[in-house]
Each structure stands twice: as structure tokens, then as C-alpha cells.
KOLDO-202403 format. One line per field, with one value per residue: x, y, z of N, C-alpha, C in turn; residue number from 1; residue in one letter. Coordinates in Angstrom, 1 decimal. Last residue first. Layout:
<pts>
n_east c(X / ...);
n_north c(Y / ...);
n_up c(Z / ...);
ca_east c(X / ...);
ca_north c(Y / ...);
ca_up c(Z / ...);
c_east c(X / ...);
c_north c(Y / ...);
c_up c(Z / ...);
pos c(NUM / ...);
code c(a / ...);
</pts>
This chain:
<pts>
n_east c(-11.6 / -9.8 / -7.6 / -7.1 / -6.2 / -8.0 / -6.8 / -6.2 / -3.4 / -1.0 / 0.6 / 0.4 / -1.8 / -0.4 / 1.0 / -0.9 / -1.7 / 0.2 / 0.3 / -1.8 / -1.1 / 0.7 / -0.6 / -2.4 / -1.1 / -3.6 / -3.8 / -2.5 / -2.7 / -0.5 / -1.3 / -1.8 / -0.4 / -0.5 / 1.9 / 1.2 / -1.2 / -2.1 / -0.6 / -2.8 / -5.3 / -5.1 / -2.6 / 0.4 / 1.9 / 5.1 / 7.5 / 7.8 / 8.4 / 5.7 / 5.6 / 7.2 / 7.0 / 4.8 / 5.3 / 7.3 / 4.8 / 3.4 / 4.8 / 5.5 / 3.0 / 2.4 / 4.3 / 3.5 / 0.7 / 2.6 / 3.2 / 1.4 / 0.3 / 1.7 / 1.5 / -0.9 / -1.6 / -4.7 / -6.4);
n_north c(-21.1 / -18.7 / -17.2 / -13.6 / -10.5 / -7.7 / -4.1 / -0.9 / 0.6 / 0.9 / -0.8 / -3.4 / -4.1 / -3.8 / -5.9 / -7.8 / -7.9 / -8.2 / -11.3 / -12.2 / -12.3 / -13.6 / -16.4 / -16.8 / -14.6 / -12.3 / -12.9 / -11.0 / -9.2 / -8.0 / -4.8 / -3.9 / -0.8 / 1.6 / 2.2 / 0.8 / 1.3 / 3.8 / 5.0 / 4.7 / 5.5 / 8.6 / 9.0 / 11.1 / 14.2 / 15.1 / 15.3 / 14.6 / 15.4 / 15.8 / 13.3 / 12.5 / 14.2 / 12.9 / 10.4 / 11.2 / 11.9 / 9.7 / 8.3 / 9.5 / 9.3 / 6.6 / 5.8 / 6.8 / 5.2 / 3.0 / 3.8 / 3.8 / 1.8 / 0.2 / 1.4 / 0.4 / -2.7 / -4.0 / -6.9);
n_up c(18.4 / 19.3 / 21.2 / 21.8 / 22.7 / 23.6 / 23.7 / 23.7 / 22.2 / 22.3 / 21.1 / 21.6 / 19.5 / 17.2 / 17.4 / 17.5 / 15.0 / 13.6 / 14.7 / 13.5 / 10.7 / 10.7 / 11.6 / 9.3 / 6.5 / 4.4 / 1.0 / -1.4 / -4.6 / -7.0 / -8.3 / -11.8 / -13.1 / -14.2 / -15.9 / -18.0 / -19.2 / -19.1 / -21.1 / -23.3 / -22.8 / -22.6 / -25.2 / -25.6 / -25.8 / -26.7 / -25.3 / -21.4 / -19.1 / -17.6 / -17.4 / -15.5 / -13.5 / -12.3 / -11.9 / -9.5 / -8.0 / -8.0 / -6.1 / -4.1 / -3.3 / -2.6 / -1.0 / 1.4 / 1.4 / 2.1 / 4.4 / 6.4 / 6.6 / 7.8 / 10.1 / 10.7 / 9.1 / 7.8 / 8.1);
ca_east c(-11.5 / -10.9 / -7.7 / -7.3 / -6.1 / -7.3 / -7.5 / -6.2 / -4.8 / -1.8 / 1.0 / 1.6 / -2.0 / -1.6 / 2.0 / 0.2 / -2.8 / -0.5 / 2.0 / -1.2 / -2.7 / 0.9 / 0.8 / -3.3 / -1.4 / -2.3 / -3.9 / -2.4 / -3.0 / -1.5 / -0.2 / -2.4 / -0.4 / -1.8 / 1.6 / 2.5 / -0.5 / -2.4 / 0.1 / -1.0 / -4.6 / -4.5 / -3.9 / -0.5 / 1.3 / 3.8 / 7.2 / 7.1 / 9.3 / 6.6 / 4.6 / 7.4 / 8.0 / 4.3 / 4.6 / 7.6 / 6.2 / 2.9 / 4.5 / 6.2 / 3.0 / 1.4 / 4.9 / 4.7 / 1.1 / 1.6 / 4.4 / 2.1 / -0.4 / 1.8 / 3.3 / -0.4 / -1.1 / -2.8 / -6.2);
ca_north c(-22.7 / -19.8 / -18.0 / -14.9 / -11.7 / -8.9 / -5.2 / -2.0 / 0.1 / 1.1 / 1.3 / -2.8 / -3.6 / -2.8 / -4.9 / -7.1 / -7.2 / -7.4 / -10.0 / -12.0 / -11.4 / -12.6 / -15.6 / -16.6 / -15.8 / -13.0 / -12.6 / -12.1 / -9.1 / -9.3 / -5.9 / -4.4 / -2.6 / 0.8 / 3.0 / 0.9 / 0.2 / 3.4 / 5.1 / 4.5 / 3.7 / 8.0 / 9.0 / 10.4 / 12.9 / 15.1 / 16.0 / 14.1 / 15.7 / 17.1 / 13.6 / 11.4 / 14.4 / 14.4 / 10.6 / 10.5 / 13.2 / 11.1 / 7.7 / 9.3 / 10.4 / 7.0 / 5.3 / 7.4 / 6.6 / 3.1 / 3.2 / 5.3 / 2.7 / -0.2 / 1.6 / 1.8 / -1.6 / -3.9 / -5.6);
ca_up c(17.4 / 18.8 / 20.2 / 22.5 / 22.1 / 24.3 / 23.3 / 24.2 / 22.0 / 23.9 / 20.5 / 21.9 / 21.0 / 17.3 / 17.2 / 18.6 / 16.2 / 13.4 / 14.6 / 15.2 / 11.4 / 10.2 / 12.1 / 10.7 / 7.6 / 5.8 / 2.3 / -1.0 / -3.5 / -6.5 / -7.4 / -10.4 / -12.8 / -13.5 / -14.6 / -17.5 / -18.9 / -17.8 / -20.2 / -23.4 / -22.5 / -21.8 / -25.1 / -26.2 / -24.4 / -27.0 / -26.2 / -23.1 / -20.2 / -17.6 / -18.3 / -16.7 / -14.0 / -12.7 / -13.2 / -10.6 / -8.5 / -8.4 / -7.6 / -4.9 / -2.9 / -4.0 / -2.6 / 0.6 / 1.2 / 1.0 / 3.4 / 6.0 / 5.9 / 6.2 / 9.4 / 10.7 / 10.3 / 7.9 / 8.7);
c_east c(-12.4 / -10.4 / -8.8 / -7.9 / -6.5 / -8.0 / -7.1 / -7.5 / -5.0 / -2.8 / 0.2 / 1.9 / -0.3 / -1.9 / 0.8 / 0.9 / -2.1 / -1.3 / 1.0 / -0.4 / -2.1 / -0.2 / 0.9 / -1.5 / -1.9 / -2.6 / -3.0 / -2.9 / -2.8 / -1.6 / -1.4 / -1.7 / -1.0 / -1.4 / 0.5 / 2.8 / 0.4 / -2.2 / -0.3 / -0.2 / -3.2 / -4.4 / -3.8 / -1.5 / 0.7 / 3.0 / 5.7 / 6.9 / 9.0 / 7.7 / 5.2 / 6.9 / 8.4 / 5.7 / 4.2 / 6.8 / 6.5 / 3.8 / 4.4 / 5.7 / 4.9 / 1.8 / 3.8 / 4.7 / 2.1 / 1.2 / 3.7 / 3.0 / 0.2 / 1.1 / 2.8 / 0.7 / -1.0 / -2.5 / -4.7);
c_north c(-22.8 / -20.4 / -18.1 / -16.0 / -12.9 / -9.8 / -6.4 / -2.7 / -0.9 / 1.0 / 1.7 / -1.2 / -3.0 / -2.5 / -3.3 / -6.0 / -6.9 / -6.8 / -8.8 / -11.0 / -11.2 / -12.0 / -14.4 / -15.8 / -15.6 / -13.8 / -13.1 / -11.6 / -10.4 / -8.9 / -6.6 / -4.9 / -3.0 / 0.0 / 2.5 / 1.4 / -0.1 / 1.8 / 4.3 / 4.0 / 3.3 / 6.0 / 7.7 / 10.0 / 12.0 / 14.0 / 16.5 / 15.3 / 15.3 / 16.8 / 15.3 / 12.4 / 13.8 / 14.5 / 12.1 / 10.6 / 12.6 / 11.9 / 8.8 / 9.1 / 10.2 / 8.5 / 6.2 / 6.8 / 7.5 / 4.4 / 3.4 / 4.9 / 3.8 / 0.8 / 1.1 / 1.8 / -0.3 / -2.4 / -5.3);
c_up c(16.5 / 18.2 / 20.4 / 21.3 / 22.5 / 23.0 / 24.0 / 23.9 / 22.7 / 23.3 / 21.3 / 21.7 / 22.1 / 19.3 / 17.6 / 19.1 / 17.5 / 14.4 / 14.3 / 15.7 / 13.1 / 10.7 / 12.1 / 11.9 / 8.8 / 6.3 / 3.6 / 0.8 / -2.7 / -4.8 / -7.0 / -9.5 / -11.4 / -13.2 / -13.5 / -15.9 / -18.0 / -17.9 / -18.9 / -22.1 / -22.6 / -21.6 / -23.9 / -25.3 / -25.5 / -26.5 / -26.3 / -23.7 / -21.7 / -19.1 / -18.6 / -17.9 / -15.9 / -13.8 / -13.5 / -12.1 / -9.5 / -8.7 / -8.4 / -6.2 / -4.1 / -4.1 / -3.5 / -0.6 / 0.8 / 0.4 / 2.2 / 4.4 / 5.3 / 5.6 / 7.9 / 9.4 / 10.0 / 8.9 / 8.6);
pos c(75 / 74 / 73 / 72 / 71 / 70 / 69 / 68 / 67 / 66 / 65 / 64 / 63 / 62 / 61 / 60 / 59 / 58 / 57 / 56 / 55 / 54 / 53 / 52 / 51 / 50 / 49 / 48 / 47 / 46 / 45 / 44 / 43 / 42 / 41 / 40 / 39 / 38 / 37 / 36 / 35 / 34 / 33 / 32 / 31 / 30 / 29 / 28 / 27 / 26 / 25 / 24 / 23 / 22 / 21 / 20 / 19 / 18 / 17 / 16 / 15 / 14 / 13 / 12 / 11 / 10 / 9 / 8 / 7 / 6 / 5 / 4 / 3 / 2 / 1);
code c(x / x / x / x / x / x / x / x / x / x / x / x / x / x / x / x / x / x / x / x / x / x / x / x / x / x / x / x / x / x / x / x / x / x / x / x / x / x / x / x / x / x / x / x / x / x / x / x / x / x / x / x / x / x / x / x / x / x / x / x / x / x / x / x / x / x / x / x / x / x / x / x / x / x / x);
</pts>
């Protein structure tokens, strides 16, 4: 589960991205065909999951904004 704040950040980069490639494709002469471009522009980011740490920081950070919940380990 990722947080708010990672939501917004993600959103700002796809809200960038887009000016950026409106601008890339604004100054080409001539476009060529789109496997040209969804090289360059598609790259997959490796995805990696969170530490059982990182999941904690997550859920605190979630119940610290007054969602209320209660943490508590298993085994």
C-alpha cells in the first residue's frame, strides 16, 4: 500500500510527463511510427516491494492523518 503523498508525486510526474511529450512531439518535423517512441518513453520501473519497516512507516504515517486504525504485530 503506498501513501497519499506517493500518490500525488506519481501524478505530478504523469502530469509532467505529458507536457514534456506534448512538447517532444510539438517540435518533430515529421513523427514517425508509434514503436519509435514507446521505447524511450515506456520504460518499465522495476517495481520492488516494501519492507515489513517500510509497510509500518506507511500505516503510521496513514494513521497519524486520523484514520483510525490499530497496529499490532503477528506472527
Amino acid at each position: 500500500m503506498r501513501g497519499a503523498g506517493d500518490a500525488l508525486k506519481r501524478d505530478r510526474e504523469r502530469v509532467l510527463f505529458g507536457a514534456w511529450a506534448t512538447e517532444r512531439f510539438a517540435r518533430e518535423e515529421k513523427l514517425r511510427g508509434f514503436p519509435h517512441y514507446a521505447k524511450s518513453m515506456l520504460a518499465q520501473e522495476k517495481r520492488t516491494r516494501q519492507t515489513p519497516r517500510e509497510l509500518l512507516a506507511t500505516f503510521e504515517a496513514i494513521r497519524a492523518s486520523g484514520v483510525p486504525m490499530t497496529i499490532r504485530r503477528v506472527g
